[in-house]
C-alpha positions as CSV (number, residue, x, y, z in Angstrom):
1,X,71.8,150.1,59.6
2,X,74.8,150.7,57.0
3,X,74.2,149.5,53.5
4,X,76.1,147.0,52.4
5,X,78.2,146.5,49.1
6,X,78.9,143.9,47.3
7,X,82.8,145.5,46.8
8,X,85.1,144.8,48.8
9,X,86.7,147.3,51.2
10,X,90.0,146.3,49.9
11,X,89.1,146.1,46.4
12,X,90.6,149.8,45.6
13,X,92.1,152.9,47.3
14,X,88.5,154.8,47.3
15,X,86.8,151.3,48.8
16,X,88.9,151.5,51.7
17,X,89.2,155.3,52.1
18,X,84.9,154.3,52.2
19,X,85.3,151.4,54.7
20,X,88.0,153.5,57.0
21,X,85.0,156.5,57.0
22,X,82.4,153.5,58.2
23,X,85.2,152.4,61.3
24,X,83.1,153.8,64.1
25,X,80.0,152.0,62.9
26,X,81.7,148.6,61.4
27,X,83.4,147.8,65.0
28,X,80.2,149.0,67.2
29,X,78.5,145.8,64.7
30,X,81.2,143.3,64.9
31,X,83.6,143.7,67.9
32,X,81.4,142.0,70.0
33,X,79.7,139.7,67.6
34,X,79.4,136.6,69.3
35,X,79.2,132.7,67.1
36,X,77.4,129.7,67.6
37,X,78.8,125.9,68.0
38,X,76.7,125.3,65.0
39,X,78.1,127.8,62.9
40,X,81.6,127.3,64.0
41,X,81.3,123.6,62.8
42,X,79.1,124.3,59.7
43,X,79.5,127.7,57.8
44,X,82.5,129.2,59.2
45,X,84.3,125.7,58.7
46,X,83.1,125.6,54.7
47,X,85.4,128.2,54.1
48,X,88.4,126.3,54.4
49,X,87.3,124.2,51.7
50,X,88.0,120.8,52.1
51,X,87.7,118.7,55.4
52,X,90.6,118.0,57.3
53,X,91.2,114.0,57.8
54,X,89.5,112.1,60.8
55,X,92.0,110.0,61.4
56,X,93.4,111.2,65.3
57,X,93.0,108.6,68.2
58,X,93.2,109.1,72.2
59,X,96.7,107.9,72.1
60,X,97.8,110.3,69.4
61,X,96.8,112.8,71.6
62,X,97.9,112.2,74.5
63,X,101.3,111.5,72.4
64,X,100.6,115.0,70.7
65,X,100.7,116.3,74.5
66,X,103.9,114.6,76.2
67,X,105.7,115.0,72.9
68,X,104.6,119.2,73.2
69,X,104.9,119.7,76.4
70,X,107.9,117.8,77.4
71,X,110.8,118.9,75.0
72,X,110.3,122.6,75.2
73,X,109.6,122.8,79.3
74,X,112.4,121.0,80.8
75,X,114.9,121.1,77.7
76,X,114.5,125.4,77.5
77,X,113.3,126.7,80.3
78,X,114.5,124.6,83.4
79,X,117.4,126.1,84.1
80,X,116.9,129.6,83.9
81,X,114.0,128.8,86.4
82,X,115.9,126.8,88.4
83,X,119.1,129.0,88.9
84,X,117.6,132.8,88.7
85,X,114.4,132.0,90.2
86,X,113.3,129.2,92.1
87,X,116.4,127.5,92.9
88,X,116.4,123.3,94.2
89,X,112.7,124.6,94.3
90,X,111.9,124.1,90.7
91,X,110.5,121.5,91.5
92,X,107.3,123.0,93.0
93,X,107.5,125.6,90.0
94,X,106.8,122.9,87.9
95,X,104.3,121.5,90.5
96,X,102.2,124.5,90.6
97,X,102.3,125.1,86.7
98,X,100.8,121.6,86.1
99,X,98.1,121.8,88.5
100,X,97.5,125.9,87.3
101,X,97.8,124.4,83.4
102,X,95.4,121.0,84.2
103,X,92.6,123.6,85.8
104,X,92.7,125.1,82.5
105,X,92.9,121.6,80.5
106,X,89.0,120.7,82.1
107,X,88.6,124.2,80.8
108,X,89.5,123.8,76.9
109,X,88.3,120.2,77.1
110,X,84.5,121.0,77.5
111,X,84.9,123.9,74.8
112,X,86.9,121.1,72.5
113,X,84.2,118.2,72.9
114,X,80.9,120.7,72.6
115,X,83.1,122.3,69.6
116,X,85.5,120.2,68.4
117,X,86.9,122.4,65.5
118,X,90.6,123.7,64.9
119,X,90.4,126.7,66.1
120,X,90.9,125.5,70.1
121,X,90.9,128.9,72.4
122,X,90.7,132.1,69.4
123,X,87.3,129.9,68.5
124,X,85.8,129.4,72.2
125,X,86.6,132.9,73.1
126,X,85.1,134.1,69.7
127,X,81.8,132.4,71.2
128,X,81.6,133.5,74.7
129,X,82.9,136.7,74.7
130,X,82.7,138.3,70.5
131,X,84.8,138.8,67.7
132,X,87.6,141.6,69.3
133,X,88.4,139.6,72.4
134,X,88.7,136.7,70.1
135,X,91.0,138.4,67.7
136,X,93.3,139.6,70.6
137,X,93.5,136.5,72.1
138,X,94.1,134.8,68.6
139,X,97.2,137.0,67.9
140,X,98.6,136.4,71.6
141,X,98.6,132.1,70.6
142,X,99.9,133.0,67.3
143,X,102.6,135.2,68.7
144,X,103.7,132.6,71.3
145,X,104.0,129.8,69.6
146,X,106.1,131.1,66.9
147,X,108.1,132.7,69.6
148,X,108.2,129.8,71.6
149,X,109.1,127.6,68.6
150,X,111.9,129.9,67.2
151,X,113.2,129.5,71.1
152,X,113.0,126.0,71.3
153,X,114.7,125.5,67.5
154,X,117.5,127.7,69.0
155,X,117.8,125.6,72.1
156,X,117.9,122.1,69.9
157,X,121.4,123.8,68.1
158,X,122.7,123.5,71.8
159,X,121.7,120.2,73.0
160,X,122.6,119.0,69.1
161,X,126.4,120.6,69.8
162,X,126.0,118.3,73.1
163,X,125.3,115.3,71.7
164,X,128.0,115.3,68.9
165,X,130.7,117.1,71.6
166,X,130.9,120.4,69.6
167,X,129.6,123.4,71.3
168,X,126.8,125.6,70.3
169,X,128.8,128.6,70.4
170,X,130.8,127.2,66.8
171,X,127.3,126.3,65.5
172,X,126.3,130.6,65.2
173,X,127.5,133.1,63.4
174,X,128.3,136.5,65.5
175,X,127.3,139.7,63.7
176,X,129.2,142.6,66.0
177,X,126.5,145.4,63.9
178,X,123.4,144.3,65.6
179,X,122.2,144.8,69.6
180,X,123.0,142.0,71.6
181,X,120.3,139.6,71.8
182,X,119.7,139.9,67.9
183,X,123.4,139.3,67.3
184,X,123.9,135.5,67.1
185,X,122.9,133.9,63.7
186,X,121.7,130.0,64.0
187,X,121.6,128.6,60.6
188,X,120.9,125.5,62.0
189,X,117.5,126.0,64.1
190,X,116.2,127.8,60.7
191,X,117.2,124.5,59.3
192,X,115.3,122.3,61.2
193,X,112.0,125.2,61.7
194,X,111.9,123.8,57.5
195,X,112.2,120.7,57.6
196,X,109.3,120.4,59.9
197,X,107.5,122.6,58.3
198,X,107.2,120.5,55.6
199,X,106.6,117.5,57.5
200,X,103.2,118.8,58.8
201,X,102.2,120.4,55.3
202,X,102.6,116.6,53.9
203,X,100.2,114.8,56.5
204,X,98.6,115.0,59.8
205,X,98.5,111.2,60.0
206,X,102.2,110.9,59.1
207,X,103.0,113.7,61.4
208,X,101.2,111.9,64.7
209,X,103.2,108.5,63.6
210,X,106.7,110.8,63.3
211,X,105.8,112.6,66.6
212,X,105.2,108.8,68.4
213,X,108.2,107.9,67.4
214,X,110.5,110.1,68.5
215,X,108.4,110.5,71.9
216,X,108.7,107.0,72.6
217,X,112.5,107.4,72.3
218,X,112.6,110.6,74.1
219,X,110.7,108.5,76.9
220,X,113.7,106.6,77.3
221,X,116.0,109.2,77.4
222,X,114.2,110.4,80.0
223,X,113.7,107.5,81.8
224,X,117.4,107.0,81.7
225,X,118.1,110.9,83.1
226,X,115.5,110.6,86.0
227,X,117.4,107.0,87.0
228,X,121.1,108.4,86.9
229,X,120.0,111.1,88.0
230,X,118.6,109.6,91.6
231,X,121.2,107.3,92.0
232,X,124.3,109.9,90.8
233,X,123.5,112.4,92.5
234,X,123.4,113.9,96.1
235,X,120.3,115.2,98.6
236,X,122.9,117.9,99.8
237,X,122.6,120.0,96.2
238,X,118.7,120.8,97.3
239,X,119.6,122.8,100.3
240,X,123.5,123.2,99.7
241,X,124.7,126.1,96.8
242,X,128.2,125.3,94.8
243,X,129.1,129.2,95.9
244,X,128.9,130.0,99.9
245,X,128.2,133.3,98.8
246,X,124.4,132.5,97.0
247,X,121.5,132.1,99.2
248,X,121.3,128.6,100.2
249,X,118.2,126.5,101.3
250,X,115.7,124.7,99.3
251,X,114.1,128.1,98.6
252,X,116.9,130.0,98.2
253,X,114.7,133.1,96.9
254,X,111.8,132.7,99.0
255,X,108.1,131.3,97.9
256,X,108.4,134.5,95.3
257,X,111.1,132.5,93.6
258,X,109.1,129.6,93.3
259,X,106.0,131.1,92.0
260,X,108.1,133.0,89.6
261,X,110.1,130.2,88.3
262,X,106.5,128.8,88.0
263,X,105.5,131.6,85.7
264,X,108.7,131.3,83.6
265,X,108.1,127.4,83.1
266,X,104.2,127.8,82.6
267,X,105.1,128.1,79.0
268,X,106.2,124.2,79.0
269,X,102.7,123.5,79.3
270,X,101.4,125.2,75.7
271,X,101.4,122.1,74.1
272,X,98.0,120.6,75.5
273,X,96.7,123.6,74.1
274,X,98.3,122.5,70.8
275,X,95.9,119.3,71.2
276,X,93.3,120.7,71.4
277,X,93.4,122.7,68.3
278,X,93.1,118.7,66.2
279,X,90.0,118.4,67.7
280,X,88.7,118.9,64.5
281,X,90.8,115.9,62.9
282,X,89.8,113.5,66.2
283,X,87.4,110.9,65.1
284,X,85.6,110.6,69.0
285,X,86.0,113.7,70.2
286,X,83.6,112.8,73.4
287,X,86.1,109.8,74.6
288,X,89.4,111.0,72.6
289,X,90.1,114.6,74.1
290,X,88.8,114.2,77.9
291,X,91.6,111.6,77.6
292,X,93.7,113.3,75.5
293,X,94.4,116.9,76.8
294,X,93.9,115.6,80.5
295,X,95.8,112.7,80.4
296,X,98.8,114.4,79.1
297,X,98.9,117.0,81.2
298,X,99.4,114.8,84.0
299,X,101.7,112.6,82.8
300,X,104.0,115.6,81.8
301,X,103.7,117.2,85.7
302,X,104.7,114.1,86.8
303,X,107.7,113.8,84.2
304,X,108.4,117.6,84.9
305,X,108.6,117.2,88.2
306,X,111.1,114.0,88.3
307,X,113.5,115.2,86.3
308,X,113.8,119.3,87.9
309,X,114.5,117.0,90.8
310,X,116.8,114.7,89.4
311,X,118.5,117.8,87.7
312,X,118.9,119.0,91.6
313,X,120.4,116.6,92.7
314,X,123.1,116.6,90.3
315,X,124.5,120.0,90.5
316,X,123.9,123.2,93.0
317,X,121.5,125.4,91.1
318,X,123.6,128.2,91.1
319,X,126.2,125.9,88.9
320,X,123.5,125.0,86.5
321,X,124.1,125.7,83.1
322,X,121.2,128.0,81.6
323,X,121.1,127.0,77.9
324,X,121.6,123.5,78.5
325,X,121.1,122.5,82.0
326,X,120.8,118.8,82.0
327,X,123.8,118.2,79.8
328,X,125.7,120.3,81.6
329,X,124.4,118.8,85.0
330,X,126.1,115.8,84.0
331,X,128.8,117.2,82.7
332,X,129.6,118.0,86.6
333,X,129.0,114.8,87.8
334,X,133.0,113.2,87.9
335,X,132.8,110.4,85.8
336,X,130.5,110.6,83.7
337,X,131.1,113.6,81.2
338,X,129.9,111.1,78.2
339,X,126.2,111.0,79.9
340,X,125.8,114.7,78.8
341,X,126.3,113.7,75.2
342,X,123.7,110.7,75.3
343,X,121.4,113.3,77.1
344,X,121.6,116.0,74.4
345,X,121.0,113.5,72.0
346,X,117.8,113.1,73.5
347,X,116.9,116.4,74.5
348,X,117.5,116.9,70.6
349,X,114.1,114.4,69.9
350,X,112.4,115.8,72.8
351,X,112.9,119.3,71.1
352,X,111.7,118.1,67.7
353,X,108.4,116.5,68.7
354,X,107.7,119.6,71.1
355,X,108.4,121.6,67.8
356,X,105.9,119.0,65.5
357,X,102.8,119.6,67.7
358,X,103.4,123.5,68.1
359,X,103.5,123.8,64.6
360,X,100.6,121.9,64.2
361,X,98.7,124.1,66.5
362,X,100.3,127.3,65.0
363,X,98.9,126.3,61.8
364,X,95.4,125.6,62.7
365,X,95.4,128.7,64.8
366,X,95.7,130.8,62.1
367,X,93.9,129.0,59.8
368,X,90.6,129.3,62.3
369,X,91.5,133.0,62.3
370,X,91.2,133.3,58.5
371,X,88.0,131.6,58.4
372,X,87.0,133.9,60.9
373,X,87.3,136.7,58.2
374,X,89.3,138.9,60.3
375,X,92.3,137.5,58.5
376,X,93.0,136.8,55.0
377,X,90.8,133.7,54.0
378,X,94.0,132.4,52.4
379,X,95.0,131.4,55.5
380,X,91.5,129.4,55.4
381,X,92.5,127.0,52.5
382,X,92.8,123.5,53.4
383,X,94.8,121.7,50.5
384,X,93.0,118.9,48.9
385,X,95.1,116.4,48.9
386,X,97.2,116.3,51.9
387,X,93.8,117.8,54.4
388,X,96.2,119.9,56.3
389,X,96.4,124.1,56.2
390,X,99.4,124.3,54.2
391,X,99.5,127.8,53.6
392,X,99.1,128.7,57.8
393,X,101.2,125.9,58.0
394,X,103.8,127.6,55.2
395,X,103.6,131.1,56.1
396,X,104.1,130.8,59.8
397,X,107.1,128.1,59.6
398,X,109.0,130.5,57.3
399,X,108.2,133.6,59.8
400,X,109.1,130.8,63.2
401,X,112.3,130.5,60.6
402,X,113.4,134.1,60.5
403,X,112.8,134.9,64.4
404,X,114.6,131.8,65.4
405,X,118.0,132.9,62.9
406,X,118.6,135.8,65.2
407,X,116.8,136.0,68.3
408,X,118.0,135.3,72.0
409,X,116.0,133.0,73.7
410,X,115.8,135.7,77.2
411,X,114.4,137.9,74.2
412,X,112.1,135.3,73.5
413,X,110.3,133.8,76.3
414,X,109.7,136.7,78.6
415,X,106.5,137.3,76.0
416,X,106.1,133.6,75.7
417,X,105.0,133.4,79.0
418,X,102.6,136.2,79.6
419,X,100.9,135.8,76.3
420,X,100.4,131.8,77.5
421,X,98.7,132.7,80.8
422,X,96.7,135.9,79.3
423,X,94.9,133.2,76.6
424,X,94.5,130.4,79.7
425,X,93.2,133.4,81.4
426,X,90.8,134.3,79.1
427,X,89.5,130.9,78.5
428,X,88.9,130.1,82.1
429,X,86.4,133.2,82.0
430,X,85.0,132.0,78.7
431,X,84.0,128.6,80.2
432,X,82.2,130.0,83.5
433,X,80.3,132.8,81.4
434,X,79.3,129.9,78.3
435,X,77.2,127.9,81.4
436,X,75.7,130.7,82.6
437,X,74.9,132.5,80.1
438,X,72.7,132.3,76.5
439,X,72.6,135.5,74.4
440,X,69.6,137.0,73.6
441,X,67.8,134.7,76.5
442,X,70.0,135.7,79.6
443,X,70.8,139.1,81.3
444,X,74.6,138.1,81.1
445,X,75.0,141.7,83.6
446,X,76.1,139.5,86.6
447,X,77.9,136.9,85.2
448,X,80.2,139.7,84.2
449,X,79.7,141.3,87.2
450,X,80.9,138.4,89.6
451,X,84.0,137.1,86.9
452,X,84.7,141.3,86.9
453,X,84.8,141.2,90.9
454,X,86.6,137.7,90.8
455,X,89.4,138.9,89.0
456,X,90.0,142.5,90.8
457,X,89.6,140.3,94.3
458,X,92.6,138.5,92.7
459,X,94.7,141.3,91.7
460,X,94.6,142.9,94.6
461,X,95.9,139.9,96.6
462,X,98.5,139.4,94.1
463,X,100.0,143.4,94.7
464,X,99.4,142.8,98.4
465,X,101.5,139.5,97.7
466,X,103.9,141.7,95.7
467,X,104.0,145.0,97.3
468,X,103.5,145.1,100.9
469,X,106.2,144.6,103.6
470,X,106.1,141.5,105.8
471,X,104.4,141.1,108.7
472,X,101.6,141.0,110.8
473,X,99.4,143.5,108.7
474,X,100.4,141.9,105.4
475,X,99.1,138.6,106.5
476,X,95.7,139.8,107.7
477,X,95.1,141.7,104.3
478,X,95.8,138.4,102.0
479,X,93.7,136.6,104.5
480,X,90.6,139.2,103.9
481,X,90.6,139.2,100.4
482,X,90.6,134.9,99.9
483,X,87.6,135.1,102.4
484,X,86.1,138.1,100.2
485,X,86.8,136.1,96.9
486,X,85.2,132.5,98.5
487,X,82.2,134.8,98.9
488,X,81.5,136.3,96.0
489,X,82.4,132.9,94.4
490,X,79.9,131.0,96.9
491,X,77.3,134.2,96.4
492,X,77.5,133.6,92.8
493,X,76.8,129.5,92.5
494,X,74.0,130.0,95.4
495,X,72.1,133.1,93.4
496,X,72.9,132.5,89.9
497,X,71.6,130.0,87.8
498,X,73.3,127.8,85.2
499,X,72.0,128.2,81.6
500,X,73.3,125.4,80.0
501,X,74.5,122.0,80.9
502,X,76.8,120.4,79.0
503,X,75.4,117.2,77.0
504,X,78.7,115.4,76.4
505,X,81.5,116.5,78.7
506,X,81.7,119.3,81.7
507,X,84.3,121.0,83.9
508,X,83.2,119.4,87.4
509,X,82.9,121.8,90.4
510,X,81.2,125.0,88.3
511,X,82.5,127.6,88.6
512,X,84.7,126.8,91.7
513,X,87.5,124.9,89.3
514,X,87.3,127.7,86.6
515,X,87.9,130.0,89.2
516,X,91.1,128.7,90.7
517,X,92.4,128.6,87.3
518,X,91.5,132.1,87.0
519,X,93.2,133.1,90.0
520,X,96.6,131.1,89.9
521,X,96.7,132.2,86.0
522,X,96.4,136.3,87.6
523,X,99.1,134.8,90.4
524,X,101.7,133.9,87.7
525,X,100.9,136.7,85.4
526,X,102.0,139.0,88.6
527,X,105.4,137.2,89.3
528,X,106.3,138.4,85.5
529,X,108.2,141.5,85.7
530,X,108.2,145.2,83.8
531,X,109.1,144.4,80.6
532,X,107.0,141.6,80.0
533,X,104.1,143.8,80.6
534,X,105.8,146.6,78.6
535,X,106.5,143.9,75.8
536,X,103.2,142.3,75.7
537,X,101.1,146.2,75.7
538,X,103.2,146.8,73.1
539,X,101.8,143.8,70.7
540,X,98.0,143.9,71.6
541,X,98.1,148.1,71.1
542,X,99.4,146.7,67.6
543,X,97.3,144.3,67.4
544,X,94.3,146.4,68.5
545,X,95.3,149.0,65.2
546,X,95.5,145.9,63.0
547,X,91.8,145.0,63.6
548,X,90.8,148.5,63.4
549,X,92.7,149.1,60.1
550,X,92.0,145.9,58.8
551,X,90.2,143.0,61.0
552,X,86.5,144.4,61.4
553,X,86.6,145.9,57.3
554,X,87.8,142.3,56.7
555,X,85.2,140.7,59.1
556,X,82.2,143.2,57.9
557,X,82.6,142.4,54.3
558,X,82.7,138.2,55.6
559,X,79.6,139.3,57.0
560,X,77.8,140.7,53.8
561,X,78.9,137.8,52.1
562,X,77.3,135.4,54.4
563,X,80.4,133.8,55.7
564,X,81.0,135.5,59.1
565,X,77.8,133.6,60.7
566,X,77.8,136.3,63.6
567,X,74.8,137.3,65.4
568,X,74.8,140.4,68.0
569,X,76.4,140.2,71.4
């Protein structure tokens, strides 16, 4: 075994020329170094000095959730869904995200009550499956929310210019030197990225009782749109386009449309993940996240689903305006122009709570990750005072800042999305191998092997789904391989054992619920196109060098110290 030092391998030039030597050997000992609950909660949690405050109930959750998930799905993403994908259809996008994104809720919750600390998915994953996957999957949810959140702060400057009757195009600055897509400085989303930013450094408390207020009056706004909205509007815009020329019907682009404006709005549902990062601030985590994380991912299906029909009904989806599509709805329903400006209003709260409880999240994401050691503990420190992560909470609102001053929202949410359903992915697995599977006490060889055939069952349907040409043939292939994967799930549950229970709360149906949430997340990940992919290999080969460069030296040296609290996968 390699002796250990009590220098760090950043402490000098020569100290890291050392560790960099040692690579080979560090990440063979920590890559797959696996946690426990118990040191999660104890030891790895110490390092963040102080405790953050108990002081989160049910009902701040569940208004942590509808205030997430609500102002960035159907206030960013709905119309570019609606009117390149899915069409009148949207509806069913939404449908299917909900039910793909509540799978995966029963998934984080029993993680989040068994380990109710801050670091919600990166922390799960870093106990199932070891330190690398965890890192990965750690950068991925750091990466999306601060993409998402710079997306929805640039989409607030448009429903802002609604509300007062000036629009957003006045509110940016165009700079002809840079590529288009970069080119359109918003002063005012960098503004309001701030502010917030300092609103969740101050208090977690304060923050849940600013975040209820402004859902309870973004409730009303939407109460308001969904009402107007069925009694305005007209059943012939669902099957009827505003140009003869588009493709008409309720599925204008086929059940491929739907399932890909189902991938683009998956991203609406990031902010139950948000919740469950305050487990660790919840002061009944067995009653108060079941109800929590759950319960607000069905309230905001339902919600979801009401208004992408009232939307609909409103306007022909190919007349929909993109970057504000509600406002805009109205704005083409004769007569009542000055409902678009009530509506942006408040799509402009809706925005701000969905921007509160992702930068909560953010911030505890990354301070998990520093505790971790596979990222600078200062990310760790937990300020005495206020009990929040104010330098996580600091560092990543000034870098949300910067990307939101220049980026495109088309830019932005093409990695949001697969980076969303790669970490739901990842945590579906984590859940099924957890039950059946104890290091050092179970041959975890076919657990991996049945989650390993699982997921290639599902791929291949997916490119049968993608690839091959209607018809008879086509039919009888994505018949064989359900029937294949119902039997190597059913093989599975009959031959293999469970190795724990869980003592306080459990996903119901193991590991036939885990499973569908496996599949539908592979589904949606294969109605994203190229680029996304391209995009997304990009980051993690990044990320990959960043951990070998720095996150296992970082980690190793945690280790020696007596702060990693890893044992051997």
């Amino acid at each position: 075994m390699e002796s250990r030092s009590n220098n760090s391998s950043f402490s000098s030039p020569r100290a890291y020329l050392r560790a960099l030597a040692q690579t080979p050997a560090r990440l063979a000992r920590r890559a797959g170094s696996v946690s426990t609950s118990y040191e999660e909660m104890s030891r790895v949690r110490c390092r963040s000095g102080p405790e953050m405050a108990k002081t989160l109930r049910w009902f701040d959750l569940v208004g942590f959730g509808i205030g997430g998930m609500v102002g960035a799905g159907v206030f960013v993403t709905t119309g570019k869904a609606s009117r390149g994908y899915a069409g009148p259809a949207v509806v069913l996008s939404y449908a299917i995200a909900g039910l793909c994104a509540l799978l995966s809720a029963f998934c984080y919750t029993e993680f989040a009550v068994d380990m109710p600390v801050a670091g919600g998915a990166f922390s799960y994953i870093r106990v199932s499956f070891g330190e690398l996957a965890a890192f990965l999957t750690g950068a991925n949810l750091v990466a999306e929310y601060v993409m998402s959140n710079a997306a929805v702060a640039r989409s607030f400057t448009a429903y802002f210019g609604s509300a007062i009757g000036i629009s957003h195009t006045k509110w940016r600055l165009t700079v002809t030197g840079l590529p288009k897509g970069f080119n359109e400085i918003d002063l005012v989303a960098v503004a309001v990225v701030l502010i917030l930013t300092l609103v969740i450094c101050y208090s977690t408390r304060e923050s849940s009782v600013v975040n209820m207020t402004l859902t309870a009056l973004h409730i009303l706004f939407i109460a308001f749109v969904i009402l107007i909205g069925f009694s305005r509007g007209e059943w012939r815009n669902f099957t009827e386009p505003g140009d003869p020329s588009s493709p008409g019907g309720f599925f204008p682009h086929g059940a491929s449309g739907v399932f890909n404006g189902a991938a683009m709005v998956y991203v609406s549902y990031i902010g139950y993940d948000a919740v469950s990062t305050m487990a660790e601030e919840v002061k009944n985590p067995v009653k108060d996240i079941p109800i929590g994380v759950s319960g607000s991912v069905g309230i905001v299906t339902v919600l979801y689903c009401l208004m992408a029909a009232s939307m609909s009904m409103l306007l022909p989806y190919d007349m929909i305006d993109v970057d504000a599509p509600f406002a805009g709805a109205f704005r083409g329903s004769g007569g009542w122009r000055w409902v678009s400006n009530v509506i942006g209003a408040g799509a402009s709260f809706g925005i701000l709570t969905s921007l509160i409880v992702a930068m909560l999240g953010q911030a505890r994401y990354m301070c998990v990750i520093g505790r971790s050691g596979v990222a600078p503990a200062w990310f760790a420190r937990v300020h005495p005072r206020t009990s929040t992560p104010v330098n996580a909470s600091a560092f990543l609102g000034i870098l949300t800042a910067a990307i939101a001053l220049f980026t495109d929202l088309d830019v932005l949410l093409s990695l949001v999305s697969i980076g969303t359903l790669f970490v739901f992915y990842m945590v579906a697995n984590a859940v099924v191998y957890r039950r059946y599977v104890v290091v050092g006490t179970t041959d975890p060889c076919p657990t991996l092997s049945f989650l390993s055939a699982f997921s290639l069952t599902s791929i291949i349907f997916v490119l049968i789904w993608h690839l091959a040409p209607p018809g008879k043939p086509k039919y009888l292939m994505l018949a064989s391989c359900a029937l294949v994967a119902l039997v190597v799930v059913q093989l599975f549950h009959s031959t293999v054992p469970q190795a724990r229970k869980p003592e306080l709360w459990g996903v119901p149906l193991m590991p036939w619920i885990p499973c569908v949430s496996i599949f539908l997340n592979i589904f949606l990940l294969g109605s994203l196109d190229g680029l996304s992919y391209a995009r997304f290999g990009v980051f993690s080969g990044v990320v990959g060098l960043i951990y070998v460069f720095y996150g296992v030296h970082a980690s190793f040296d945690a280790e020696g110290e007596g702060t990693g609290g890893c044992c051997q996968l």
